[in-house]
Chimera marker file (.cmm) of the C-alpha trace (Angstrom):
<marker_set name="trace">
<marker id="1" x="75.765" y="16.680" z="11.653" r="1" g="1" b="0" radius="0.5"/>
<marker id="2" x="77.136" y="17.091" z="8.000" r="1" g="1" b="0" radius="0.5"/>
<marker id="3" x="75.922" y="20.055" z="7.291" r="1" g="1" b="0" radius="0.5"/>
<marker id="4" x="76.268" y="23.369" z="9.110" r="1" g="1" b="0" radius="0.5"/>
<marker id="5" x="75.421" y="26.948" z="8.446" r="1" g="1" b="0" radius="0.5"/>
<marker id="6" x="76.439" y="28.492" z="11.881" r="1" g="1" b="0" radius="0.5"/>
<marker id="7" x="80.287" y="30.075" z="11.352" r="1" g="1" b="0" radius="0.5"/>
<marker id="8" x="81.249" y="30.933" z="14.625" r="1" g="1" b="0" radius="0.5"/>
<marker id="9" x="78.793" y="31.685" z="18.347" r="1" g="1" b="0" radius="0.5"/>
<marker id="10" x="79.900" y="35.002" z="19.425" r="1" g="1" b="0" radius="0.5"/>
<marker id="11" x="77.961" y="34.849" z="22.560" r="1" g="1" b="0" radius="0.5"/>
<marker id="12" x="75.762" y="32.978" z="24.774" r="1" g="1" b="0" radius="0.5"/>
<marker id="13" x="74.660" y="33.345" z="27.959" r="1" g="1" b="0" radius="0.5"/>
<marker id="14" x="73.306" y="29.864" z="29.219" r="1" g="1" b="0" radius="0.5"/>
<marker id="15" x="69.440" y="29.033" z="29.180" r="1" g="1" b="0" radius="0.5"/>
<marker id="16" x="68.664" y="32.194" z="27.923" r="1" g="1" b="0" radius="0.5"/>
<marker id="17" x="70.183" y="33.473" z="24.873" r="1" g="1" b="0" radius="0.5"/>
<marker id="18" x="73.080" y="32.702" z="21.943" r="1" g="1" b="0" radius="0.5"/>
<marker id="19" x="74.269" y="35.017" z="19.280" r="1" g="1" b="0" radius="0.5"/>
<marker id="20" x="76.021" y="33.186" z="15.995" r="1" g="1" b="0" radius="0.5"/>
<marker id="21" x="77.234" y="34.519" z="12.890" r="1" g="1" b="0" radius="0.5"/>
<marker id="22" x="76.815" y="32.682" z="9.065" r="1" g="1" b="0" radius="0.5"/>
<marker id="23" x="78.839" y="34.897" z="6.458" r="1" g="1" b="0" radius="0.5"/>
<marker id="24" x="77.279" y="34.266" z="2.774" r="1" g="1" b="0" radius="0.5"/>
<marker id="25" x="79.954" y="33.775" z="0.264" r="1" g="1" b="0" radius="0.5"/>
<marker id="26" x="79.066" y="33.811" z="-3.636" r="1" g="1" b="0" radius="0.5"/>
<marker id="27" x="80.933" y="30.126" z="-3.200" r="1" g="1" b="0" radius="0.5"/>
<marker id="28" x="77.967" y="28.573" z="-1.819" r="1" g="1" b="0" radius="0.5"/>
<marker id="29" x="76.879" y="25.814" z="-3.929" r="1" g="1" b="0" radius="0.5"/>
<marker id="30" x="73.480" y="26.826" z="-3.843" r="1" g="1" b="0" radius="0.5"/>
<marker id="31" x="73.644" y="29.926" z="-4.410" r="1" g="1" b="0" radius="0.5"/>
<marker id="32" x="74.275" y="29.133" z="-8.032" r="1" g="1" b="0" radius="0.5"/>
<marker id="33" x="70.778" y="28.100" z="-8.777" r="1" g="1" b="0" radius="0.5"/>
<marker id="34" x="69.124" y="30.632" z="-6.360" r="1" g="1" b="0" radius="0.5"/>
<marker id="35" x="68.384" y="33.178" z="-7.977" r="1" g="1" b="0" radius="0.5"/>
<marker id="36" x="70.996" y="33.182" z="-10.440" r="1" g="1" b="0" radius="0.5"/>
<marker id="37" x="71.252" y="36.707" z="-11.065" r="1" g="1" b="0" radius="0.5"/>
<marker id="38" x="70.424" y="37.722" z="-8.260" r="1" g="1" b="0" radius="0.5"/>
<marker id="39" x="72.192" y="35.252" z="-5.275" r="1" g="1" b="0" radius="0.5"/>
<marker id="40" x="70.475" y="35.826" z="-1.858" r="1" g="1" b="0" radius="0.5"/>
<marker id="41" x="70.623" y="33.640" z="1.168" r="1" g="1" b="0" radius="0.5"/>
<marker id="42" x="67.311" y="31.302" z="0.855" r="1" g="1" b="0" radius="0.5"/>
<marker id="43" x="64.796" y="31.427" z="3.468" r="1" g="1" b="0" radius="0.5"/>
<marker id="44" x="64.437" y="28.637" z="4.850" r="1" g="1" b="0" radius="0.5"/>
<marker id="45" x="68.696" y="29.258" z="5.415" r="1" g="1" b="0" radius="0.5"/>
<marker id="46" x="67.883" y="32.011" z="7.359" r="1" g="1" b="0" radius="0.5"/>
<marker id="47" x="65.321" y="29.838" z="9.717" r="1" g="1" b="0" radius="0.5"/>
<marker id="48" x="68.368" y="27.144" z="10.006" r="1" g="1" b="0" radius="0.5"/>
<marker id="49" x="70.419" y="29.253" z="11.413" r="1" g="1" b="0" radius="0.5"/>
<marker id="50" x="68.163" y="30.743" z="13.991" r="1" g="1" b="0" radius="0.5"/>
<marker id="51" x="67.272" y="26.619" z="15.050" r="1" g="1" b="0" radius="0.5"/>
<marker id="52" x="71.016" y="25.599" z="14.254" r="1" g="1" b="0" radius="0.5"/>
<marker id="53" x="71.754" y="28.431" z="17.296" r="1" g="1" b="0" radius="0.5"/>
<marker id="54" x="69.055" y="26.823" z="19.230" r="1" g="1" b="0" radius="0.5"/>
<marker id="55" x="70.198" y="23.888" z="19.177" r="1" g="1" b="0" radius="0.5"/>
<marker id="56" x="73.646" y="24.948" z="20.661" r="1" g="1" b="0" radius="0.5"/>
<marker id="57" x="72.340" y="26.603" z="23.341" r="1" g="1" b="0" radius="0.5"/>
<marker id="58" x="70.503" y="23.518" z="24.077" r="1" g="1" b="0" radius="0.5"/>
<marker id="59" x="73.260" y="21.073" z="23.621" r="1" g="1" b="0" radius="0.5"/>
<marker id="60" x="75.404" y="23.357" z="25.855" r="1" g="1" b="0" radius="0.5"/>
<marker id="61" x="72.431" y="24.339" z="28.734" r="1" g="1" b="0" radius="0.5"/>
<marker id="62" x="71.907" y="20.302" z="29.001" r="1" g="1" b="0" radius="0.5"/>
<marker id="63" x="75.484" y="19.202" z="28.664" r="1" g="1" b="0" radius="0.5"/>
<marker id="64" x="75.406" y="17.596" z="25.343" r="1" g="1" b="0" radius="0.5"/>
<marker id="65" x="72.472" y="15.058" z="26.590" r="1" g="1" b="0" radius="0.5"/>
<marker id="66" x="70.481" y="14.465" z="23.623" r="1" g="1" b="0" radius="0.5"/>
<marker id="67" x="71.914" y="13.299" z="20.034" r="1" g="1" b="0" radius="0.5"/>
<marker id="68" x="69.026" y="14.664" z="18.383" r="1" g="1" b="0" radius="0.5"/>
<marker id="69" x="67.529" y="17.906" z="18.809" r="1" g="1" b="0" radius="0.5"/>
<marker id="70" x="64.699" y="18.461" z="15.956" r="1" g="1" b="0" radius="0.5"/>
<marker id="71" x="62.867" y="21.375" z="14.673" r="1" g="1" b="0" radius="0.5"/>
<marker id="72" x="59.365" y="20.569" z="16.354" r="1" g="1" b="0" radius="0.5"/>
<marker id="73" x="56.993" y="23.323" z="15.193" r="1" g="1" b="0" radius="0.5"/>
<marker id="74" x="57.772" y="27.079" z="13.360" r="1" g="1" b="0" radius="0.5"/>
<marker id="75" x="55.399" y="30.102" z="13.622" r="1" g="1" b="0" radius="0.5"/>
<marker id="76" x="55.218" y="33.334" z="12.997" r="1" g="1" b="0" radius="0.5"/>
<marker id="77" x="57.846" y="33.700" z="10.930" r="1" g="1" b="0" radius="0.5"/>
<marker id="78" x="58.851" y="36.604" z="8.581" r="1" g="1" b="0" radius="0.5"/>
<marker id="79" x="61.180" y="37.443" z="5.654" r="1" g="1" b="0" radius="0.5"/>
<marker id="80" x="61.901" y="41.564" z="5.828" r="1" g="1" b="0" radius="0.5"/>
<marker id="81" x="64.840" y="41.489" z="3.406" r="1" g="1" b="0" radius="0.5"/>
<marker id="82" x="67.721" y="39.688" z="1.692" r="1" g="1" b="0" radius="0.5"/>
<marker id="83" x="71.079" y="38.576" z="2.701" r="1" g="1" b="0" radius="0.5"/>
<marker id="84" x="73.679" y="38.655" z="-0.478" r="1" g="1" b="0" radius="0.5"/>
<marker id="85" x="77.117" y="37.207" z="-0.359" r="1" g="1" b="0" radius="0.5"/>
<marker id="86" x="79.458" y="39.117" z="1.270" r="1" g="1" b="0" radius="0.5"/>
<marker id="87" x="77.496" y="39.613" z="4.160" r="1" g="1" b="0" radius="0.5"/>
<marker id="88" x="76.840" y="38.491" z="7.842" r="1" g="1" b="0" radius="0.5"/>
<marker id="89" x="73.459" y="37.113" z="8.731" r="1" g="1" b="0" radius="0.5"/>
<marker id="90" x="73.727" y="37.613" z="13.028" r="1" g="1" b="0" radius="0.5"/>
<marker id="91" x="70.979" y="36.039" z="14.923" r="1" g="1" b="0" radius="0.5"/>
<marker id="92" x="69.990" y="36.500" z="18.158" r="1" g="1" b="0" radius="0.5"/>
<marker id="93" x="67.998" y="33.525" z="19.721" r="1" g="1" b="0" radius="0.5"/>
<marker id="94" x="66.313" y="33.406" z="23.018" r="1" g="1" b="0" radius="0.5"/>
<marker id="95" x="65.063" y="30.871" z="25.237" r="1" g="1" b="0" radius="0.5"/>
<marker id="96" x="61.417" y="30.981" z="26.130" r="1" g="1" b="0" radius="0.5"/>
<marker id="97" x="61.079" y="27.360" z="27.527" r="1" g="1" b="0" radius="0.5"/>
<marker id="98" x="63.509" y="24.580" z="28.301" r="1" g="1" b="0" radius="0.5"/>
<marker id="99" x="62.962" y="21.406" z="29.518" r="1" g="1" b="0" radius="0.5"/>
<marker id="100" x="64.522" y="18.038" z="29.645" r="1" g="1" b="0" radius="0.5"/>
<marker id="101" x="62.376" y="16.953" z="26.027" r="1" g="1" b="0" radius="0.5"/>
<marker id="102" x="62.003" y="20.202" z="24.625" r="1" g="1" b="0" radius="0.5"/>
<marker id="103" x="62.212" y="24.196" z="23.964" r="1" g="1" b="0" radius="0.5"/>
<marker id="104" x="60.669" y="26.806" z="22.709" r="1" g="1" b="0" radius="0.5"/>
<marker id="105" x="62.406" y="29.691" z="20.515" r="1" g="1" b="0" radius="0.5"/>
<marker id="106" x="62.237" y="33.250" z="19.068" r="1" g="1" b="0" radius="0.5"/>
<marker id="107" x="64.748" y="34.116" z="16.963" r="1" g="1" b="0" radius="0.5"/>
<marker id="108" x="65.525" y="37.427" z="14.999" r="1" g="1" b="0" radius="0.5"/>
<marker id="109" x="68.273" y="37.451" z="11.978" r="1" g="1" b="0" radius="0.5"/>
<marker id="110" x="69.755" y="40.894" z="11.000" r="1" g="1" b="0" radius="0.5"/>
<marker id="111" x="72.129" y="41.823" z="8.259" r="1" g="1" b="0" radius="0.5"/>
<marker id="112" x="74.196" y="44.718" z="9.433" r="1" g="1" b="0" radius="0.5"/>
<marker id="113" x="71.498" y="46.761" z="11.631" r="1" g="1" b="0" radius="0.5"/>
<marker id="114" x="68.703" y="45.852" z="9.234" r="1" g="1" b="0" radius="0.5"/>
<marker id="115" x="66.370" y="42.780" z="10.345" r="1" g="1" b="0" radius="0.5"/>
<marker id="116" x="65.673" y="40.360" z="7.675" r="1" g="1" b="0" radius="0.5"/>
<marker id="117" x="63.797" y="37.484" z="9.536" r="1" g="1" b="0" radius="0.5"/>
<marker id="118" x="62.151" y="36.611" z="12.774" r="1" g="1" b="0" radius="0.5"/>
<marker id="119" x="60.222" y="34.106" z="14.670" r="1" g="1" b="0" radius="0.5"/>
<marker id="120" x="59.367" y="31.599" z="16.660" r="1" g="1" b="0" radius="0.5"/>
<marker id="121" x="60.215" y="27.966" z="16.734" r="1" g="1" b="0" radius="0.5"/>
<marker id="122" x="60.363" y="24.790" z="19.101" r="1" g="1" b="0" radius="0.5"/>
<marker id="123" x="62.524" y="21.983" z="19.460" r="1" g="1" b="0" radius="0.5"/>
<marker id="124" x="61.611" y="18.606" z="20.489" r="1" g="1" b="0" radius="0.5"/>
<marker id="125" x="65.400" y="16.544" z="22.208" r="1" g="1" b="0" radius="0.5"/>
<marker id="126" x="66.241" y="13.045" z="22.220" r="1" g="1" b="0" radius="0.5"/>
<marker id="127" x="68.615" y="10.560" z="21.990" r="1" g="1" b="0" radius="0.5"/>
<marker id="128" x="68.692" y="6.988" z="19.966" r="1" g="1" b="0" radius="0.5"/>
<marker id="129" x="69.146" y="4.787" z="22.579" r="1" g="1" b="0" radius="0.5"/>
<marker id="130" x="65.592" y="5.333" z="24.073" r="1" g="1" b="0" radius="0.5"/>
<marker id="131" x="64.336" y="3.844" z="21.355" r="1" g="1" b="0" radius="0.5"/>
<marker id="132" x="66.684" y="1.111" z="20.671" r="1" g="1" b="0" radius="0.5"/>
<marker id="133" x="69.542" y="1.117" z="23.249" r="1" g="1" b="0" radius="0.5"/>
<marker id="134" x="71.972" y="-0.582" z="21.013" r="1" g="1" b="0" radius="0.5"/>
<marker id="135" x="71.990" y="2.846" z="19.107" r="1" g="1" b="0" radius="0.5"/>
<marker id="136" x="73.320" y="4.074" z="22.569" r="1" g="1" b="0" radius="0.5"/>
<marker id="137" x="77.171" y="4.267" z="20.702" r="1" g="1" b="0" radius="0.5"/>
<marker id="138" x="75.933" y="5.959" z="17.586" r="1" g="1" b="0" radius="0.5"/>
<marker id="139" x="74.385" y="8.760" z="20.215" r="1" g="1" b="0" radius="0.5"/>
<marker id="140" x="77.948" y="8.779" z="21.848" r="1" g="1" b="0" radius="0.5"/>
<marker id="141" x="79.529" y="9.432" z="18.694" r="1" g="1" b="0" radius="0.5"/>
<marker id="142" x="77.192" y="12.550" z="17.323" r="1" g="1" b="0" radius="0.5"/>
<marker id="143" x="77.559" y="14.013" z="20.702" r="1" g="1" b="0" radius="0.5"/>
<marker id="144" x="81.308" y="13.516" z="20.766" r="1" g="1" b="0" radius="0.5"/>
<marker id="145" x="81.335" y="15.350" z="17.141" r="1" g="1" b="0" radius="0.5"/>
<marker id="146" x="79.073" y="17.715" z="18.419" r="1" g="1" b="0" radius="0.5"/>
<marker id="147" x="81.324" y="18.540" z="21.919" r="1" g="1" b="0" radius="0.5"/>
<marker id="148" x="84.253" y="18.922" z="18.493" r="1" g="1" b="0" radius="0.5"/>
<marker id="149" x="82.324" y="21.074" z="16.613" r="1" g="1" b="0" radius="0.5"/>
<marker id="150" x="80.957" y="23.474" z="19.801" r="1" g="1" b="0" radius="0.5"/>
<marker id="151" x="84.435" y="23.702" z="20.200" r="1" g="1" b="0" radius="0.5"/>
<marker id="152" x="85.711" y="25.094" z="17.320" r="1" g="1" b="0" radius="0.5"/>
<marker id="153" x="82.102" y="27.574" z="17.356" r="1" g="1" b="0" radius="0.5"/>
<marker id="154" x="82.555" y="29.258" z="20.455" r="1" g="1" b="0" radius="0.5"/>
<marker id="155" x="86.306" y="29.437" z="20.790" r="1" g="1" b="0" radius="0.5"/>
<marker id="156" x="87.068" y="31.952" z="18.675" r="1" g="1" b="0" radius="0.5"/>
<marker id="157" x="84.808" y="33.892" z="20.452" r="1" g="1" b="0" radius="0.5"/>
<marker id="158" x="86.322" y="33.352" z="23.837" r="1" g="1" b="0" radius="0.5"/>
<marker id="159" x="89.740" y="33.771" z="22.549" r="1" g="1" b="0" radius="0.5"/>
<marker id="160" x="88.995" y="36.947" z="20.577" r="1" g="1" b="0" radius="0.5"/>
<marker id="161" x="87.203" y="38.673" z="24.043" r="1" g="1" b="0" radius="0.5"/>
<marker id="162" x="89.429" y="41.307" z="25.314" r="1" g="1" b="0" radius="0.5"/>
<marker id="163" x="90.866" y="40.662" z="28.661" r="1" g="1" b="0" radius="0.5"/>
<marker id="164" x="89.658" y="42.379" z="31.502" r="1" g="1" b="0" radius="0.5"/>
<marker id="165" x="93.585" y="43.337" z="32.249" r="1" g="1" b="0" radius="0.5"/>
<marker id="166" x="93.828" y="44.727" z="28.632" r="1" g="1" b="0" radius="0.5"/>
<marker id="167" x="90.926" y="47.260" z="29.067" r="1" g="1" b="0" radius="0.5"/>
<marker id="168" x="92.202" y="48.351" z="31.865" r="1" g="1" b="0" radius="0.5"/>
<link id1="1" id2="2" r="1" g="1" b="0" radius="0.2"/>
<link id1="2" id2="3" r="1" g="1" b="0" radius="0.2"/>
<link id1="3" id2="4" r="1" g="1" b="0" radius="0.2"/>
<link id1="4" id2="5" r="1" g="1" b="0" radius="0.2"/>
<link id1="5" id2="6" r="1" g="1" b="0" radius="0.2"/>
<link id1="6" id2="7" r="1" g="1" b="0" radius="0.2"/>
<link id1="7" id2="8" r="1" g="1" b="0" radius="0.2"/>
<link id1="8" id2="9" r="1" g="1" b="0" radius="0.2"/>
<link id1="9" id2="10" r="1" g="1" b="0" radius="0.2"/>
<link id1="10" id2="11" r="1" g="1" b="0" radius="0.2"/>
<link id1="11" id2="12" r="1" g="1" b="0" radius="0.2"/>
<link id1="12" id2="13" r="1" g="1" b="0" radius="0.2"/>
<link id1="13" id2="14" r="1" g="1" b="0" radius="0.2"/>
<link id1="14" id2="15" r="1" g="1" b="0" radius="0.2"/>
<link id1="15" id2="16" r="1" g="1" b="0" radius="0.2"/>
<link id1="16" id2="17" r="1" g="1" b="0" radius="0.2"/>
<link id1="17" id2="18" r="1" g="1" b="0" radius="0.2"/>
<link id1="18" id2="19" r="1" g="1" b="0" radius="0.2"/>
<link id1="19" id2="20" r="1" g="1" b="0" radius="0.2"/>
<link id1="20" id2="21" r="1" g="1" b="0" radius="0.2"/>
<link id1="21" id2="22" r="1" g="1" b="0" radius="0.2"/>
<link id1="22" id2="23" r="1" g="1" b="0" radius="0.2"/>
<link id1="23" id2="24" r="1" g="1" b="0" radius="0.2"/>
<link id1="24" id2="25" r="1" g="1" b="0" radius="0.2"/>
<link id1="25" id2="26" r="1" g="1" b="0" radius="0.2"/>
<link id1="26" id2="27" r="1" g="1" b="0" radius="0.2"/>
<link id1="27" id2="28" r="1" g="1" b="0" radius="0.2"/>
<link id1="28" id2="29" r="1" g="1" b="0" radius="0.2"/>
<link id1="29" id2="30" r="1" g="1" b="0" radius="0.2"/>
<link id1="30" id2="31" r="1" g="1" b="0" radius="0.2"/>
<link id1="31" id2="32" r="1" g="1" b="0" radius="0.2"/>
<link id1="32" id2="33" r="1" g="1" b="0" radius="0.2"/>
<link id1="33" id2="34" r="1" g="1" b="0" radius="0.2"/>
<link id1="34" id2="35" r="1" g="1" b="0" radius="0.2"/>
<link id1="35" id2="36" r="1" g="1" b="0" radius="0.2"/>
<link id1="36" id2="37" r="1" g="1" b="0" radius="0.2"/>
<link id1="37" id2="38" r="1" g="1" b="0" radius="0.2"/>
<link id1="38" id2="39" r="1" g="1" b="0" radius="0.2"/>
<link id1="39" id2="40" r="1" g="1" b="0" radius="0.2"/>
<link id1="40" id2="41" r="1" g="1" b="0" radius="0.2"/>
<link id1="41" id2="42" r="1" g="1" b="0" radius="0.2"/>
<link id1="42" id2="43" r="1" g="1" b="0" radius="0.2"/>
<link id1="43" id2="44" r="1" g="1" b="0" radius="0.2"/>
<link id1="44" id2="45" r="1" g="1" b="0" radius="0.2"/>
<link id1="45" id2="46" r="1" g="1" b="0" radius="0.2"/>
<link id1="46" id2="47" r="1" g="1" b="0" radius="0.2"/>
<link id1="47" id2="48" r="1" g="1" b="0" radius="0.2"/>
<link id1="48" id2="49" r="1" g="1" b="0" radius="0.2"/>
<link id1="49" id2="50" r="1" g="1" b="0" radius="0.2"/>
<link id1="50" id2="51" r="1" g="1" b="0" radius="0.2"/>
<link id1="51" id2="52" r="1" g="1" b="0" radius="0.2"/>
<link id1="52" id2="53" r="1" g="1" b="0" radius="0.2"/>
<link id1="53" id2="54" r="1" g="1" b="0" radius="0.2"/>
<link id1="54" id2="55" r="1" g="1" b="0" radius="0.2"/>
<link id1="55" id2="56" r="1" g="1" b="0" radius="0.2"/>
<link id1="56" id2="57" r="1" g="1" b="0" radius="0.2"/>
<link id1="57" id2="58" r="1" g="1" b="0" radius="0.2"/>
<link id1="58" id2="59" r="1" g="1" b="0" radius="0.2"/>
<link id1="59" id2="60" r="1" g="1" b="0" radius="0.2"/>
<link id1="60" id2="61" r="1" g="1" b="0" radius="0.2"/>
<link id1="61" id2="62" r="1" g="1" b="0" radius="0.2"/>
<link id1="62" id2="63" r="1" g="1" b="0" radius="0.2"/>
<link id1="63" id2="64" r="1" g="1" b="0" radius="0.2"/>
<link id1="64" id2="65" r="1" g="1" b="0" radius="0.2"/>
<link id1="65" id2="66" r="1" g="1" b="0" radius="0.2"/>
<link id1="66" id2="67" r="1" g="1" b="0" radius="0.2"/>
<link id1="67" id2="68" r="1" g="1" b="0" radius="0.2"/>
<link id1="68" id2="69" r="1" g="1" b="0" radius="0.2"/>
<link id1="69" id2="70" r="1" g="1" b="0" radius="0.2"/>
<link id1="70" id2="71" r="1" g="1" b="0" radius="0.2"/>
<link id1="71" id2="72" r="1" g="1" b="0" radius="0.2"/>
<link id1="72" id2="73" r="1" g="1" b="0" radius="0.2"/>
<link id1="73" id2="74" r="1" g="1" b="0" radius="0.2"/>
<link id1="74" id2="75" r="1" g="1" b="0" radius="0.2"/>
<link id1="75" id2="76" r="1" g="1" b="0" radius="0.2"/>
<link id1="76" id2="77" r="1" g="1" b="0" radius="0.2"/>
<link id1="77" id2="78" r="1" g="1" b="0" radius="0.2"/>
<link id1="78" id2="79" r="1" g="1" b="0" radius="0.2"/>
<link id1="79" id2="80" r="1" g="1" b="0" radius="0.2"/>
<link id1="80" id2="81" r="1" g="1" b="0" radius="0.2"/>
<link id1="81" id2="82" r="1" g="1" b="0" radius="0.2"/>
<link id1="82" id2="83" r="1" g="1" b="0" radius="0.2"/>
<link id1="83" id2="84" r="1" g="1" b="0" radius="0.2"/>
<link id1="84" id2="85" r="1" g="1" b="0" radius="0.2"/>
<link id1="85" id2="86" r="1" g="1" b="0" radius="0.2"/>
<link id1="86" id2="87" r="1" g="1" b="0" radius="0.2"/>
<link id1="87" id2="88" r="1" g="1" b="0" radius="0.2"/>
<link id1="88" id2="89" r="1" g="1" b="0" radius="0.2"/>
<link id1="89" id2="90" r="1" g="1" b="0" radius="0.2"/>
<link id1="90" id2="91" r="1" g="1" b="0" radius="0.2"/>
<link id1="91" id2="92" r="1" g="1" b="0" radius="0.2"/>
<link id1="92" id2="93" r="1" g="1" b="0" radius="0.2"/>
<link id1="93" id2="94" r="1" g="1" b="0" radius="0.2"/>
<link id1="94" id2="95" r="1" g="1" b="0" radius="0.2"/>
<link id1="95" id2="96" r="1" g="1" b="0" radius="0.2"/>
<link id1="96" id2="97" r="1" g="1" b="0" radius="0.2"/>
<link id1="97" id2="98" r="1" g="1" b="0" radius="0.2"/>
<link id1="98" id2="99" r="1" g="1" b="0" radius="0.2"/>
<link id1="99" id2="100" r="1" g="1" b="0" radius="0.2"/>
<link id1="100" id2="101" r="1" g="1" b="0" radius="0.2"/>
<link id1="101" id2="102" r="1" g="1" b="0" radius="0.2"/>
<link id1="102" id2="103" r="1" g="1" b="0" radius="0.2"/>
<link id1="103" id2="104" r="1" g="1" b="0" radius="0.2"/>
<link id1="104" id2="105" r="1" g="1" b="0" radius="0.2"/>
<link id1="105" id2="106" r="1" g="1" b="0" radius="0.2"/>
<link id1="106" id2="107" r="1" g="1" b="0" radius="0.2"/>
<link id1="107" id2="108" r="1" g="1" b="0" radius="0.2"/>
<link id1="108" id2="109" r="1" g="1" b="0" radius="0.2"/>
<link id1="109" id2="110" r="1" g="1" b="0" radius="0.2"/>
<link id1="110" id2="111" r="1" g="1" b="0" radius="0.2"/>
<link id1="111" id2="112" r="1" g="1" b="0" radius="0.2"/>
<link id1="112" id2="113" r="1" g="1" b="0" radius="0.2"/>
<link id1="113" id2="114" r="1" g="1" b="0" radius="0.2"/>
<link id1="114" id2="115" r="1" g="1" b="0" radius="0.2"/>
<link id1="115" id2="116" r="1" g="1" b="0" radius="0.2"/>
<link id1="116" id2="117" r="1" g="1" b="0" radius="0.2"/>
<link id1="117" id2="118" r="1" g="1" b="0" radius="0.2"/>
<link id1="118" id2="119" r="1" g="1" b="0" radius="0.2"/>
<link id1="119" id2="120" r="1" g="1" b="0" radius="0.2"/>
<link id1="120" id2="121" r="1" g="1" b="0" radius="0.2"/>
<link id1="121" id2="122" r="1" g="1" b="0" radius="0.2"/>
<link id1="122" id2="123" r="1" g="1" b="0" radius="0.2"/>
<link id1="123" id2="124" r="1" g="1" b="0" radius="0.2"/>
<link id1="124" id2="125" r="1" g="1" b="0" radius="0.2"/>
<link id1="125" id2="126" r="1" g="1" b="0" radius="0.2"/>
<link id1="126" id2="127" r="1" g="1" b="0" radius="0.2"/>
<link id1="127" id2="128" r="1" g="1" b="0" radius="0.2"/>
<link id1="128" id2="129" r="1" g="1" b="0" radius="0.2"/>
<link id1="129" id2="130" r="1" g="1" b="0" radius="0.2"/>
<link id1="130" id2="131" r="1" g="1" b="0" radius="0.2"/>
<link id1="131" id2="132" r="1" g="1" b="0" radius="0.2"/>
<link id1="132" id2="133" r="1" g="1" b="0" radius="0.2"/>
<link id1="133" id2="134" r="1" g="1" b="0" radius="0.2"/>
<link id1="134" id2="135" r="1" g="1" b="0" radius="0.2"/>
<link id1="135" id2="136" r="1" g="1" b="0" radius="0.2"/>
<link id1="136" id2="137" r="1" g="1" b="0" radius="0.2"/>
<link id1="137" id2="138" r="1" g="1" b="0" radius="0.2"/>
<link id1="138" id2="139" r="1" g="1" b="0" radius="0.2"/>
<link id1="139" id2="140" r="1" g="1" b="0" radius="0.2"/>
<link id1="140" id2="141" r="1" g="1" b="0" radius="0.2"/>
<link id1="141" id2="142" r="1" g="1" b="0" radius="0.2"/>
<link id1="142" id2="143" r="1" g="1" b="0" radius="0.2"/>
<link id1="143" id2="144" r="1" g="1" b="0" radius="0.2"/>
<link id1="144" id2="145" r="1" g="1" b="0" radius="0.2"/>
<link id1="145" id2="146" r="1" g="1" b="0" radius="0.2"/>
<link id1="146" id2="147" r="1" g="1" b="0" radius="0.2"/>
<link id1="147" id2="148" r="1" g="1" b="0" radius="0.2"/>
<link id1="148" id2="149" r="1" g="1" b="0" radius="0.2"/>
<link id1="149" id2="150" r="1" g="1" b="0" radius="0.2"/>
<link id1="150" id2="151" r="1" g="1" b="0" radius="0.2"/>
<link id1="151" id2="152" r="1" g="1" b="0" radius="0.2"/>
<link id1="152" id2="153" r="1" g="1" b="0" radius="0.2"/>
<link id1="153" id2="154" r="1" g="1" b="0" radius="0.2"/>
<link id1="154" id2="155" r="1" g="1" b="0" radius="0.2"/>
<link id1="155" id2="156" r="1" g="1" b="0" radius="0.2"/>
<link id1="156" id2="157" r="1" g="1" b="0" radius="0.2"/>
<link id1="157" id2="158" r="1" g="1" b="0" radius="0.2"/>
<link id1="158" id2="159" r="1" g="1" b="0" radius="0.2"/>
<link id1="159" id2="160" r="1" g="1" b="0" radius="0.2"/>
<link id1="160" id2="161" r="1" g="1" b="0" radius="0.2"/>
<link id1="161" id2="162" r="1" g="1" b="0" radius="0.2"/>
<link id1="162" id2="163" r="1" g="1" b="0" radius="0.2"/>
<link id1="163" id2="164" r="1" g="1" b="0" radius="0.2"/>
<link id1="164" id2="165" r="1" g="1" b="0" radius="0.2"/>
<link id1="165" id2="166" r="1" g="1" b="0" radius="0.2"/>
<link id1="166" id2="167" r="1" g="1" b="0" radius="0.2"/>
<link id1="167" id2="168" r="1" g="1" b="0" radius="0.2"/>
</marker_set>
């Protein structure tokens, strides 16, 4: 994956539930042109987040299995208010269905304690090589950048947890 929006997982809990972070910065590229005077996260940002979170929890229930996990099918969802640079976007995503080919989604954003977006989505998983099995070492090398990525997501988060000796 080139492009990701998720900053850091600050908890899962696996096959059920994952909570990630994306912090809007007025450096975003895209935030030049949307709106101009008035930056806010877009929409359809918000949504890729929620999914991008799915998608962890998936790649990290099934033990980075599939390459590809794919937005399948969105409904329901809702835009209640903005997200502006210098804020956190926090989403909470939990598991309604998970299978071997596919899951099924509802997701809530919030900006501080105010929620700005929620909904539900599926995901449809795969990998190249079913289709062609000579893809089988491109699917070796997105997983092994995802397993690099996951990494880097979720270890803050772990390393950051207080000990259970230091709240004694």
């Amino acid at each position: 994956m080139k492009f990701g929006l998720v900053d850091r997982v600050i908890g899962i809990e696996s096959e059920k539930r994952i909570e990630a972070v994306k912090a809007v910065s007025l450096g975003e590229e895209y935030l030049a042109e949307h709106f101009p005077t008035f930056p806010v996260l877009p929409g359809v940002f918000m949504l890729e987040c929620m999914v991008e979170s799915a998608r962890w929890l998936v790649h990290e229930a099934l033990d980075f299995t599939h390459s590809l996990i794919l937005l399948n099918q969105v409904r329901g969802i809702t835009y209640k208010s903005f997200v502006t640079p210098g804020h956190l976007l926090r989403v909470e995503v939990t598991c309604r269905q998970l299978s071997e080919t596919s899951s099924d989604f509802a997701g809530v954003g919030f900006c501080g304690q105010t929620e700005v977006v929620k909904g539900r989505f599926s995901l449809m998983h795969a990998c190249l090589a079913t289709r062609s099995p000579g893809l089988a070492s491109a699917d070796q090398r997105i997983l092994e950048s995802a397993r690099q990525r996951w990494a880097l997501l979720y270890a803050d988060s772990r390393d950051s947890a207080p000990s259970a000796a230091a709240s004694r």
